[in-house]
PDB file with SEQRES, HELIX, SHEET and CRYST1 records, atoms N, CA, C and O in Angstrom:
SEQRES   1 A   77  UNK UNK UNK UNK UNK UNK UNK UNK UNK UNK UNK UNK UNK          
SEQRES   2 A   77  UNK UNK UNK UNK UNK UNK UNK UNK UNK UNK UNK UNK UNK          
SEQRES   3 A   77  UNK UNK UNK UNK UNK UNK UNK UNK UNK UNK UNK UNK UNK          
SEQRES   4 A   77  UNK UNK UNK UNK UNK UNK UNK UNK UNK UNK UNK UNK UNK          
SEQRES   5 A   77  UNK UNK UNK UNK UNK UNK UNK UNK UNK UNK UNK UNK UNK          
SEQRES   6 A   77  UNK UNK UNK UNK UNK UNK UNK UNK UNK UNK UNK UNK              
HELIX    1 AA1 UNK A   20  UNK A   26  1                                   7    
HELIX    2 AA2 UNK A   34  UNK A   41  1                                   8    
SHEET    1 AA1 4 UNK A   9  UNK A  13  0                                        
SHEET    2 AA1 4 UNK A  70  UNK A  76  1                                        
SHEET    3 AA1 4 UNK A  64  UNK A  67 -1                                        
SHEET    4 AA1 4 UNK A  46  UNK A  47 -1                                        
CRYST1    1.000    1.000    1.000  90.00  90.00  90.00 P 1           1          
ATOM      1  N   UNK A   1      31.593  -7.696   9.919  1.00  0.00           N  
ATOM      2  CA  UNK A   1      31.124  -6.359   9.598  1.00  0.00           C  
ATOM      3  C   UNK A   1      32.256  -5.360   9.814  1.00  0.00           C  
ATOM      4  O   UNK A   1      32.927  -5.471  10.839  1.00  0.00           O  
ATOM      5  N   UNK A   2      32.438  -4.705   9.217  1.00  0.00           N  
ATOM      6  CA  UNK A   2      33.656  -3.747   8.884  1.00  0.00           C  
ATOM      7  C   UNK A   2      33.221  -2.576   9.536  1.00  0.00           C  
ATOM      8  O   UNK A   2      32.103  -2.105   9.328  1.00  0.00           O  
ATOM      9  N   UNK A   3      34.403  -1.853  10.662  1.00  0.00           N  
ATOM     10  CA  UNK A   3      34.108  -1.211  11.728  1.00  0.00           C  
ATOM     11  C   UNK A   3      34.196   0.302  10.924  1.00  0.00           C  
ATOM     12  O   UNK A   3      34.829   0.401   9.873  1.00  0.00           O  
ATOM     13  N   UNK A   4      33.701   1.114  11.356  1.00  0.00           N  
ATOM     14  CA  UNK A   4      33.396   2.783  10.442  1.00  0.00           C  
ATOM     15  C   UNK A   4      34.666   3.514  11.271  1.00  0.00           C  
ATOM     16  O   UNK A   4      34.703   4.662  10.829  1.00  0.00           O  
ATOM     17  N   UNK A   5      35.757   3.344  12.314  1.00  0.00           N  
ATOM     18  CA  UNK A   5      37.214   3.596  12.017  1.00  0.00           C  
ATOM     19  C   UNK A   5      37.748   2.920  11.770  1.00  0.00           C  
ATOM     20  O   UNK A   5      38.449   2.722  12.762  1.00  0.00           O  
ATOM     21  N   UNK A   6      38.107   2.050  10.808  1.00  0.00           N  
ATOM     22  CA  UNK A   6      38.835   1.652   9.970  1.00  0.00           C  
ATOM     23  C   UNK A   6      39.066   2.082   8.704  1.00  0.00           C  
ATOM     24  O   UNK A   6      40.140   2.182   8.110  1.00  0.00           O  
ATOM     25  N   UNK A   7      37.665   2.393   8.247  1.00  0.00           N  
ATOM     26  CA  UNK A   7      37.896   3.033   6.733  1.00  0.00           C  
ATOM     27  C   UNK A   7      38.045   4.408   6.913  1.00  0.00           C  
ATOM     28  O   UNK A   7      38.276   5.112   5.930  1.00  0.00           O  
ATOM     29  N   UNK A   8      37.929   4.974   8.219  1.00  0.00           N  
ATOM     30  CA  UNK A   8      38.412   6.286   7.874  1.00  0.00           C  
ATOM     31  C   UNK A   8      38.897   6.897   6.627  1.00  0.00           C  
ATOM     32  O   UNK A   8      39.540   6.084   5.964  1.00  0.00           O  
ATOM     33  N   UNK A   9      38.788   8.227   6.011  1.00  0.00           N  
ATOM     34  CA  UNK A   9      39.568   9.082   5.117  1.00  0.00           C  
ATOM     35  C   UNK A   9      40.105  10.477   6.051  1.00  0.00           C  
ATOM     36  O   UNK A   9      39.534  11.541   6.288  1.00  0.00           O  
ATOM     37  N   UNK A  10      41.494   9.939   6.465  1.00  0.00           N  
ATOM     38  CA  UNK A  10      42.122  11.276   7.002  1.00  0.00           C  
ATOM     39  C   UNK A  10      42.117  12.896   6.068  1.00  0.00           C  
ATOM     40  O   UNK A  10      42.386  12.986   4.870  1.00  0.00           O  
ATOM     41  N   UNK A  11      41.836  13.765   6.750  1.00  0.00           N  
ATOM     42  CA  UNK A  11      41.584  15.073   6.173  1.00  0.00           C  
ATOM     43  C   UNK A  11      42.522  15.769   6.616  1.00  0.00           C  
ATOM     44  O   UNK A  11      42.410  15.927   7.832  1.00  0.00           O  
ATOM     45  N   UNK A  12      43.594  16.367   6.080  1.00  0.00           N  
ATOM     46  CA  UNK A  12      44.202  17.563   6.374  1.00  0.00           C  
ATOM     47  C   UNK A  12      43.590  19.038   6.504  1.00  0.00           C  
ATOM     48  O   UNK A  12      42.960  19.553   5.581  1.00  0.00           O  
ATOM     49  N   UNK A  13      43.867  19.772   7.915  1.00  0.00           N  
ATOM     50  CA  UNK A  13      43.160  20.685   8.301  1.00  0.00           C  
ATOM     51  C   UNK A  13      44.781  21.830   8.557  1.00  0.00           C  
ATOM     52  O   UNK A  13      45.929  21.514   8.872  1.00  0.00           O  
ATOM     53  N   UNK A  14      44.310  22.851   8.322  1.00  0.00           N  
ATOM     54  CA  UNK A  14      45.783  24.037   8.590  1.00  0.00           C  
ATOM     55  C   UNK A  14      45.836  24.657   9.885  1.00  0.00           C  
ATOM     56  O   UNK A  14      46.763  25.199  10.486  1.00  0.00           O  
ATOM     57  N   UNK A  15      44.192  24.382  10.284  1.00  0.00           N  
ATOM     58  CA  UNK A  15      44.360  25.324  11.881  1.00  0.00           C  
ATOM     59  C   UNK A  15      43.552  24.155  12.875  1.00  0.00           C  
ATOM     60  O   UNK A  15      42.887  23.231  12.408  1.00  0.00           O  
ATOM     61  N   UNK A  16      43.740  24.382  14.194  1.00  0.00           N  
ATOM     62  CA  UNK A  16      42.362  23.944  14.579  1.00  0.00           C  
ATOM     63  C   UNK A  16      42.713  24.575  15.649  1.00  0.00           C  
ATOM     64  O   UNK A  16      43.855  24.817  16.038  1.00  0.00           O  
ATOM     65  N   UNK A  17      41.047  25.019  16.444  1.00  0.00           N  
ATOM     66  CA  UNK A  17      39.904  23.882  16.164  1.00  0.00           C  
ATOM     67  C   UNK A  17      39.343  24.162  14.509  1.00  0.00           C  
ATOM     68  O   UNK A  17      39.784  25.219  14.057  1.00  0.00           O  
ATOM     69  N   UNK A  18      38.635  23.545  13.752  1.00  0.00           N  
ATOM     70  CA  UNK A  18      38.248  23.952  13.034  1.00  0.00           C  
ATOM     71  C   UNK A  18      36.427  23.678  13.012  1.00  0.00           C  
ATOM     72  O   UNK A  18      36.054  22.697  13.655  1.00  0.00           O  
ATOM     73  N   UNK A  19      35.566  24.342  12.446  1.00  0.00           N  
ATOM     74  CA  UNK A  19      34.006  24.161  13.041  1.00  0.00           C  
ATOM     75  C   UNK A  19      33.442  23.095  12.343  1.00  0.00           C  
ATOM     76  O   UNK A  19      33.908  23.101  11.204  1.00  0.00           O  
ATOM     77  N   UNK A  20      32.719  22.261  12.491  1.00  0.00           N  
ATOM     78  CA  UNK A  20      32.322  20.854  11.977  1.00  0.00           C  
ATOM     79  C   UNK A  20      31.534  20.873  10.326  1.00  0.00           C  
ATOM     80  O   UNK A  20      31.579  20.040   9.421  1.00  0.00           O  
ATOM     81  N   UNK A  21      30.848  22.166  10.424  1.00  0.00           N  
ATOM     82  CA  UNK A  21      29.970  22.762   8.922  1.00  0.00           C  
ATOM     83  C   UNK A  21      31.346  23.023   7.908  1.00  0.00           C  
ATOM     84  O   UNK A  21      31.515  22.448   6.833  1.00  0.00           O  
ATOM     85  N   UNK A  22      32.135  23.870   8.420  1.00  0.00           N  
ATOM     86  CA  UNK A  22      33.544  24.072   7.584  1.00  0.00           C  
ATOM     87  C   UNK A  22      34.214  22.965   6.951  1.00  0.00           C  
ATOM     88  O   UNK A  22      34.622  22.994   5.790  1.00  0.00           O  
ATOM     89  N   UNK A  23      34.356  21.629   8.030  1.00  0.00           N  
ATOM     90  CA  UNK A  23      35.054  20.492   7.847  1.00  0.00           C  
ATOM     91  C   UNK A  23      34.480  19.737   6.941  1.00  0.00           C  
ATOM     92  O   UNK A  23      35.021  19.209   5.969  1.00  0.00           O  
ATOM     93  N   UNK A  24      32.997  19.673   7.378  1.00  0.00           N  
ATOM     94  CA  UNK A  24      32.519  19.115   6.144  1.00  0.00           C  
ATOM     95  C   UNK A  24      31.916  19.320   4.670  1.00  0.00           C  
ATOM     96  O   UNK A  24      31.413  18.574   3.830  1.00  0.00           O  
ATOM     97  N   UNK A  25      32.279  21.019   4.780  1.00  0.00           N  
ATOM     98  CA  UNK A  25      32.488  21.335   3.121  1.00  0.00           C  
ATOM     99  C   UNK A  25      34.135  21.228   2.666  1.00  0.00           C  
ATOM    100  O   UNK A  25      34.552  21.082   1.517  1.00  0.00           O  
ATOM    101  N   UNK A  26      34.792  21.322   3.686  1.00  0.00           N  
ATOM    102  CA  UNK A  26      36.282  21.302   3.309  1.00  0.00           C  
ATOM    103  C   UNK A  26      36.548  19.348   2.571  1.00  0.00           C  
ATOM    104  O   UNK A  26      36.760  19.052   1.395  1.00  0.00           O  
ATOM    105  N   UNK A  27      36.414  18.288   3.897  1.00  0.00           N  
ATOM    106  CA  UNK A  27      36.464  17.053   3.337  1.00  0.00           C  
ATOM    107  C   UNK A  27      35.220  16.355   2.314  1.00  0.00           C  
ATOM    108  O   UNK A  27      35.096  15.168   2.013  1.00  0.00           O  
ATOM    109  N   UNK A  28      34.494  17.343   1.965  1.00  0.00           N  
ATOM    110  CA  UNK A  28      33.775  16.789   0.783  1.00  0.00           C  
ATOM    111  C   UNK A  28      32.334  16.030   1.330  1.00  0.00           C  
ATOM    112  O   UNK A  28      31.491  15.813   0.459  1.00  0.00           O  
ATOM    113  N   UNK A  29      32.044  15.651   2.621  1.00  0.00           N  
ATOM    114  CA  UNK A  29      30.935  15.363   2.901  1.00  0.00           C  
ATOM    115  C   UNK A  29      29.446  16.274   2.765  1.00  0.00           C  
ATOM    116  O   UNK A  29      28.357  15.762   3.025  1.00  0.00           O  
ATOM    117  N   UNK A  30      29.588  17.527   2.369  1.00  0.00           N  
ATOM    118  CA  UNK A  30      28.944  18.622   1.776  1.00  0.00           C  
ATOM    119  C   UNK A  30      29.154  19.273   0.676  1.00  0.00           C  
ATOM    120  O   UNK A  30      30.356  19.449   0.477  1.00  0.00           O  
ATOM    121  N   UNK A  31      28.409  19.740  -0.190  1.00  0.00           N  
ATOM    122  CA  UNK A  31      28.864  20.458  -1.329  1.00  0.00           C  
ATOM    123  C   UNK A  31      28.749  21.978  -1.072  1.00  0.00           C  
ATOM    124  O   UNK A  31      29.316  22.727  -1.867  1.00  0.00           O  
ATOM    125  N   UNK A  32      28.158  22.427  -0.170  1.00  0.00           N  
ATOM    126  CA  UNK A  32      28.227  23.648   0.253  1.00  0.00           C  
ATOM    127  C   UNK A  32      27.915  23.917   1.948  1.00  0.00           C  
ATOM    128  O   UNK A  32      27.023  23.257   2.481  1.00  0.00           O  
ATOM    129  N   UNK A  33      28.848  25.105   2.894  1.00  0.00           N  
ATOM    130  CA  UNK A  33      28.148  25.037   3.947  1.00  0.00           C  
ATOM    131  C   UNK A  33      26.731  24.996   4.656  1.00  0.00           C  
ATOM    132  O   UNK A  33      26.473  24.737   5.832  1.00  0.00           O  
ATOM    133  N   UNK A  34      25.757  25.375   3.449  1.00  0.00           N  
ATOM    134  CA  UNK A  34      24.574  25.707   3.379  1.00  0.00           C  
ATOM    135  C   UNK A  34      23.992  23.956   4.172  1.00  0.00           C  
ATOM    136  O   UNK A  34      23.403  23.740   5.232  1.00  0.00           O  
ATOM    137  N   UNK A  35      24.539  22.900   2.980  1.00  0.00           N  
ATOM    138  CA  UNK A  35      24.017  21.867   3.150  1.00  0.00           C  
ATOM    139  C   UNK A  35      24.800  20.736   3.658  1.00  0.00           C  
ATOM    140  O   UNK A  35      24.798  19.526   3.432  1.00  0.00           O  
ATOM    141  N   UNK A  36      25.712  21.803   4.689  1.00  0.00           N  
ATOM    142  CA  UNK A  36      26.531  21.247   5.697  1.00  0.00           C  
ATOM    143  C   UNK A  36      25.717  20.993   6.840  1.00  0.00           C  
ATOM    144  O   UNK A  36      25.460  19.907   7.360  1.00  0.00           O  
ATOM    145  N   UNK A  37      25.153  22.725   7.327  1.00  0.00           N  
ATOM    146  CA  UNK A  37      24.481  23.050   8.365  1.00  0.00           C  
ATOM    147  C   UNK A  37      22.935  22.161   8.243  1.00  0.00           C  
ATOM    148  O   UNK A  37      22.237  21.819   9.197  1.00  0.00           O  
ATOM    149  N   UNK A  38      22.653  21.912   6.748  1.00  0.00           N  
ATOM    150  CA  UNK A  38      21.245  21.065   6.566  1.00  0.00           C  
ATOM    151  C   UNK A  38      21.526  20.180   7.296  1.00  0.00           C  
ATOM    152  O   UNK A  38      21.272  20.248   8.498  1.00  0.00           O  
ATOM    153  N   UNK A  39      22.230  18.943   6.633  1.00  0.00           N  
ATOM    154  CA  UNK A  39      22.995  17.860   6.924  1.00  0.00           C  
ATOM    155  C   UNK A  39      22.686  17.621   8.872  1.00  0.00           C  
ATOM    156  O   UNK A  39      21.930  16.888   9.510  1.00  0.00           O  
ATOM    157  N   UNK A  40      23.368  18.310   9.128  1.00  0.00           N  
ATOM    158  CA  UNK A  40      24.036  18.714  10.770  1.00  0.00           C  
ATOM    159  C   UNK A  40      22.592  18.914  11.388  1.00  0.00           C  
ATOM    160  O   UNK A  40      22.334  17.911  12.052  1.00  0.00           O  
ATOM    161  N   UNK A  41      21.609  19.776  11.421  1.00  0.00           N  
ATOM    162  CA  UNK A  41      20.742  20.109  11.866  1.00  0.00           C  
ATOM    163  C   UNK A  41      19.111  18.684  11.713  1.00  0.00           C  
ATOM    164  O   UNK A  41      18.101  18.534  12.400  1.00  0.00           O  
ATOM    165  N   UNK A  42      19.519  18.129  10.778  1.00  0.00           N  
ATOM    166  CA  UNK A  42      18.881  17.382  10.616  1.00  0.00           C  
ATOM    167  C   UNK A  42      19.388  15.720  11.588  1.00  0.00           C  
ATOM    168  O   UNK A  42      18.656  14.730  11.562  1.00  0.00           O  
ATOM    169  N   UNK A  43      20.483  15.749  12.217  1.00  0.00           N  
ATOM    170  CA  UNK A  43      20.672  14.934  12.679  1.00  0.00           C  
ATOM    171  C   UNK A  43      21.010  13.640  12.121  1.00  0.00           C  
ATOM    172  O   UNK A  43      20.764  12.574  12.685  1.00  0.00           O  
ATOM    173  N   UNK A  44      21.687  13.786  10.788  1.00  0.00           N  
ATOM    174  CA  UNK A  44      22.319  12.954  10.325  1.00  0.00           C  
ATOM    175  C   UNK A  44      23.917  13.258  10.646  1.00  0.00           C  
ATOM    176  O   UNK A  44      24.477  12.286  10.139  1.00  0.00           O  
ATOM    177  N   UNK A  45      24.691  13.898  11.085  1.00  0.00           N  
ATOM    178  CA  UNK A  45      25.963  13.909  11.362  1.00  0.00           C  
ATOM    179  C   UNK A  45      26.178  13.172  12.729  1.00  0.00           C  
ATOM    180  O   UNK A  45      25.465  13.383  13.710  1.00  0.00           O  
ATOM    181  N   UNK A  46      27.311  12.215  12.704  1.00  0.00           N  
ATOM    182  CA  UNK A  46      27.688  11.446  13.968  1.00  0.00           C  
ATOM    183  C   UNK A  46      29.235  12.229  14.102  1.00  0.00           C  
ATOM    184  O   UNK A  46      29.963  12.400  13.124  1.00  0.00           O  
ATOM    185  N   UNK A  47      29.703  12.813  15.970  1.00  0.00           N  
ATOM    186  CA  UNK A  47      31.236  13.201  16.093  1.00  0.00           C  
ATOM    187  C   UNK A  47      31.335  12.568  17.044  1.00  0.00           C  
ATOM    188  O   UNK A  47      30.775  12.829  18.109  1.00  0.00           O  
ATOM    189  N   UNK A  48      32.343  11.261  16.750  1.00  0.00           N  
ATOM    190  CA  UNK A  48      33.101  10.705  17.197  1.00  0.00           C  
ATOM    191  C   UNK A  48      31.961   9.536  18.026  1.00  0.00           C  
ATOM    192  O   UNK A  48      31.887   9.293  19.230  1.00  0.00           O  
ATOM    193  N   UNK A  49      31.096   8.918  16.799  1.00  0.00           N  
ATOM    194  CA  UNK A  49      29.869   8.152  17.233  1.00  0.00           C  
ATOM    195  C   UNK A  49      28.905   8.687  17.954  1.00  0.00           C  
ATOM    196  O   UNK A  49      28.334   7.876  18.683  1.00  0.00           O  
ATOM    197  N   UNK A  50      28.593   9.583  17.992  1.00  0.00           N  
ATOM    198  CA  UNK A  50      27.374  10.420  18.745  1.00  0.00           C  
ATOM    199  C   UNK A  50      26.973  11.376  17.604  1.00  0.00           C  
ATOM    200  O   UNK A  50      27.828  12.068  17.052  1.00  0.00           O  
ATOM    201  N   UNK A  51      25.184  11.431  17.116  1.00  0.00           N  
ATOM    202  CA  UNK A  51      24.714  12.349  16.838  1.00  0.00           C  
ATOM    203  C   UNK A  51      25.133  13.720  17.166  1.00  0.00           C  
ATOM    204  O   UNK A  51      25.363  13.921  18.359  1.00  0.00           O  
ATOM    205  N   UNK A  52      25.325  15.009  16.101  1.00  0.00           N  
ATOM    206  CA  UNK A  52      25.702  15.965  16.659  1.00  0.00           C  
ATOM    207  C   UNK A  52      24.953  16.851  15.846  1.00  0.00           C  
ATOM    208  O   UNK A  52      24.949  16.768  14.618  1.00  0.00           O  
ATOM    209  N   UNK A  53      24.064  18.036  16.750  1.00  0.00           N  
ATOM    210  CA  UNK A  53      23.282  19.084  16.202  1.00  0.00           C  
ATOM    211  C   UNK A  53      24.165  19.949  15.929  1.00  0.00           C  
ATOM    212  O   UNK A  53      24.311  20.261  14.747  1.00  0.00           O  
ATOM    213  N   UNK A  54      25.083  20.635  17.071  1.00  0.00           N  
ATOM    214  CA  UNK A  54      25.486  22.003  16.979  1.00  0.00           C  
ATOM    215  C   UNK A  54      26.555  22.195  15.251  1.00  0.00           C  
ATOM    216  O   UNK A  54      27.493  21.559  14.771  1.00  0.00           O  
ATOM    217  N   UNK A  55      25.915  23.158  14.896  1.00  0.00           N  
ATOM    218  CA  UNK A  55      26.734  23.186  13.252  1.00  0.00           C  
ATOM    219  C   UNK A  55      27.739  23.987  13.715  1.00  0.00           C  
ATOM    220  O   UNK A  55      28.365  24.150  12.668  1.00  0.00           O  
ATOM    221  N   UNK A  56      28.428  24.702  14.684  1.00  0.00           N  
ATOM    222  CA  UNK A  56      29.486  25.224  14.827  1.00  0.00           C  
ATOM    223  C   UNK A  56      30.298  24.865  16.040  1.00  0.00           C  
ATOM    224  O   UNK A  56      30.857  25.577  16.874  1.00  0.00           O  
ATOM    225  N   UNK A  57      30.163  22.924  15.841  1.00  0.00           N  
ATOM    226  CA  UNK A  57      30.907  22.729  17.324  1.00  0.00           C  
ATOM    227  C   UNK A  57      32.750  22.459  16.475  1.00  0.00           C  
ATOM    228  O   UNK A  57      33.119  22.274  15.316  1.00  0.00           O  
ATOM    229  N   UNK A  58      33.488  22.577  17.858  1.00  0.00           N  
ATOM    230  CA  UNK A  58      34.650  22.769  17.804  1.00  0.00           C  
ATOM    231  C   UNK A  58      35.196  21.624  17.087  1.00  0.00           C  
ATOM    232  O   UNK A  58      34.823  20.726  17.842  1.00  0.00           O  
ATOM    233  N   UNK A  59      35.863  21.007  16.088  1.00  0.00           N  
ATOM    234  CA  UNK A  59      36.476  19.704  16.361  1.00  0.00           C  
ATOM    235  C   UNK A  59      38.255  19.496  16.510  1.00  0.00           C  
ATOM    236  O   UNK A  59      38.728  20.092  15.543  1.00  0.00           O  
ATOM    237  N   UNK A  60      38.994  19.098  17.054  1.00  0.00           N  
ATOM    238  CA  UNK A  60      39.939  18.499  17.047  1.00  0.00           C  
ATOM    239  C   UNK A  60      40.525  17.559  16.592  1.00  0.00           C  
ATOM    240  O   UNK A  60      39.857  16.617  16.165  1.00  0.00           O  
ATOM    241  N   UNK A  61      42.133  17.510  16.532  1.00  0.00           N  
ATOM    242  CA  UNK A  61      42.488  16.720  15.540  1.00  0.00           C  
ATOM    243  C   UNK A  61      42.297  15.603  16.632  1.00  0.00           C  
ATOM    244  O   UNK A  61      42.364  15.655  17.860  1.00  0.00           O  
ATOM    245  N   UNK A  62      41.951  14.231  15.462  1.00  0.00           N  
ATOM    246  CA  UNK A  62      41.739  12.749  16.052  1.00  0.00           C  
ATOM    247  C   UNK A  62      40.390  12.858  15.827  1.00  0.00           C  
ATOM    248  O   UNK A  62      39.978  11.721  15.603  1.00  0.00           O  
ATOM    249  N   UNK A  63      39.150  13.965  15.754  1.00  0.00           N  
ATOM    250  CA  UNK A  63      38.010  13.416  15.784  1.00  0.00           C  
ATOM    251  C   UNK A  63      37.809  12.931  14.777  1.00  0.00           C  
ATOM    252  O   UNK A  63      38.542  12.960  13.789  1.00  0.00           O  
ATOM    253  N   UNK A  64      36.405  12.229  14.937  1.00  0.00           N  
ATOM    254  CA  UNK A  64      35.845  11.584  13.595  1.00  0.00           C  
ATOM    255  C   UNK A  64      34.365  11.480  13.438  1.00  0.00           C  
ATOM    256  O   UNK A  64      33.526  10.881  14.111  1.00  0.00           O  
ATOM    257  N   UNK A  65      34.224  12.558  11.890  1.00  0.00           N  
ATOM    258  CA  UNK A  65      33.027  12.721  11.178  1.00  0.00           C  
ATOM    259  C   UNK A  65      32.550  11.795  10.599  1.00  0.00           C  
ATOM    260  O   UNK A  65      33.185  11.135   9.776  1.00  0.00           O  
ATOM    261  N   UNK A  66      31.088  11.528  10.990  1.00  0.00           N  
ATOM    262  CA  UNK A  66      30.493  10.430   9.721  1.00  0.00           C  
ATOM    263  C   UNK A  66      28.952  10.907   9.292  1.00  0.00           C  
ATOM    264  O   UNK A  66      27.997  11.340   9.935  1.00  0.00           O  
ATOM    265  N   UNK A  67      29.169  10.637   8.000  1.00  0.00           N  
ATOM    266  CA  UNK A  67      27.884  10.816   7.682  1.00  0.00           C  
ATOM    267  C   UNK A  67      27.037   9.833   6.208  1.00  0.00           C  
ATOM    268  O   UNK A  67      27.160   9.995   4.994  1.00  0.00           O  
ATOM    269  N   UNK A  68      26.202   8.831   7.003  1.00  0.00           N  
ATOM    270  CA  UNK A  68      26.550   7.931   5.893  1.00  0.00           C  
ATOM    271  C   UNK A  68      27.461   6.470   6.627  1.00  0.00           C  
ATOM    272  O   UNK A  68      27.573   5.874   7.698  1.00  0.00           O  
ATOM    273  N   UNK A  69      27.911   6.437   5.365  1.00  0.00           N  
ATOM    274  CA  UNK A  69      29.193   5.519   5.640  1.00  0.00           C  
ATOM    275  C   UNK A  69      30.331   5.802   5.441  1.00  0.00           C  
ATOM    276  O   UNK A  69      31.368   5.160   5.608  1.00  0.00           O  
ATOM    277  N   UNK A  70      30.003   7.451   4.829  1.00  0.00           N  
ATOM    278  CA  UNK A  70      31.421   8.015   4.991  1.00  0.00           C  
ATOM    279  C   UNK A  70      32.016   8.587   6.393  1.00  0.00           C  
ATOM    280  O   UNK A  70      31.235   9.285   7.041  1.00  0.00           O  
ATOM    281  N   UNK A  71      33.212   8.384   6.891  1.00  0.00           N  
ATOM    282  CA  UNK A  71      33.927   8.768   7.982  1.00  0.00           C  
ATOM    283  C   UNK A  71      35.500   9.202   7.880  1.00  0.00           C  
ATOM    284  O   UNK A  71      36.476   8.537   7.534  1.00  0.00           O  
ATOM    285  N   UNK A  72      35.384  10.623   8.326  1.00  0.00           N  
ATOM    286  CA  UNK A  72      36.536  11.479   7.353  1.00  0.00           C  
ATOM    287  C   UNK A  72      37.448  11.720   9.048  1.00  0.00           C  
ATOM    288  O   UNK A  72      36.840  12.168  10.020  1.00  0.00           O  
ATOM    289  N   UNK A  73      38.637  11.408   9.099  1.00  0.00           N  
ATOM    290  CA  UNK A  73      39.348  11.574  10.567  1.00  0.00           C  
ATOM    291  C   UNK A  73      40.301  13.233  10.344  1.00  0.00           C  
ATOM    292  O   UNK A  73      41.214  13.509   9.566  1.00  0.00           O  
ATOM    293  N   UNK A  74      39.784  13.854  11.118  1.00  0.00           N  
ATOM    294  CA  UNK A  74      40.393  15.405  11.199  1.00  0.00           C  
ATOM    295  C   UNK A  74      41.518  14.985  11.918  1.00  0.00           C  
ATOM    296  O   UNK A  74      41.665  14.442  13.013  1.00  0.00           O  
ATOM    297  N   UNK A  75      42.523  15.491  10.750  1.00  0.00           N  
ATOM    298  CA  UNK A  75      44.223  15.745  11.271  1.00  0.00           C  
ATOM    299  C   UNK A  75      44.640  17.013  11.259  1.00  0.00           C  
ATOM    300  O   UNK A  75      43.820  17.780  10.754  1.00  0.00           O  
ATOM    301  N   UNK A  76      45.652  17.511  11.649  1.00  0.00           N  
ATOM    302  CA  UNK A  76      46.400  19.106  11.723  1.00  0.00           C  
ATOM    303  C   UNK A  76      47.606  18.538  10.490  1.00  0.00           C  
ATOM    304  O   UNK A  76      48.200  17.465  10.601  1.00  0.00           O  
ATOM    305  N   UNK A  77      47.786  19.450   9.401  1.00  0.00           N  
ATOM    306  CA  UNK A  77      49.269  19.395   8.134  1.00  0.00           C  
ATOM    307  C   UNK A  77      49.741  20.204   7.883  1.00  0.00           C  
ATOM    308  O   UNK A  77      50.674  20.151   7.082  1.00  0.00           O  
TER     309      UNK A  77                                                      
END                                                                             
């Protein structure tokens, strides 16, 4: 079974911290923040393997978003 960091998709970010709703309209796991914060609030977002409610938590580079089977690794570029 194929581990969910491995397939990571690294994301280039310009600042951080950057807020997790942002990140995931920025790397494409949302099509809008609207249904970022859905997403998030509903308790489908995992940071860094843990469920995560707060739609404006901090993330750092190295963490890692999943939602799905997608898992996008926040870098600083």
């Amino acid at each position: 079974m194929p581990n969910a960091s491995s397939n990571a998709r690294q994301v280039l970010v310009r600042e951080i911290p950057i807020e997790l709703c942002q990140f995931m309209k920025f790397g494409g796991l949302a099509d809008s923040g609207g249904a970022a914060k859905q997403l998030i609030s509903e308790g489908r977002v995992r940071l860094n393997g843990t469920v995560e409610t707060q739609k404006r938590k901090k993330l750092a580079a190295g963490d890692r978003v999943t939602l799905g089977d997608q898992t996008l690794l926040v870098q600083l570029g």
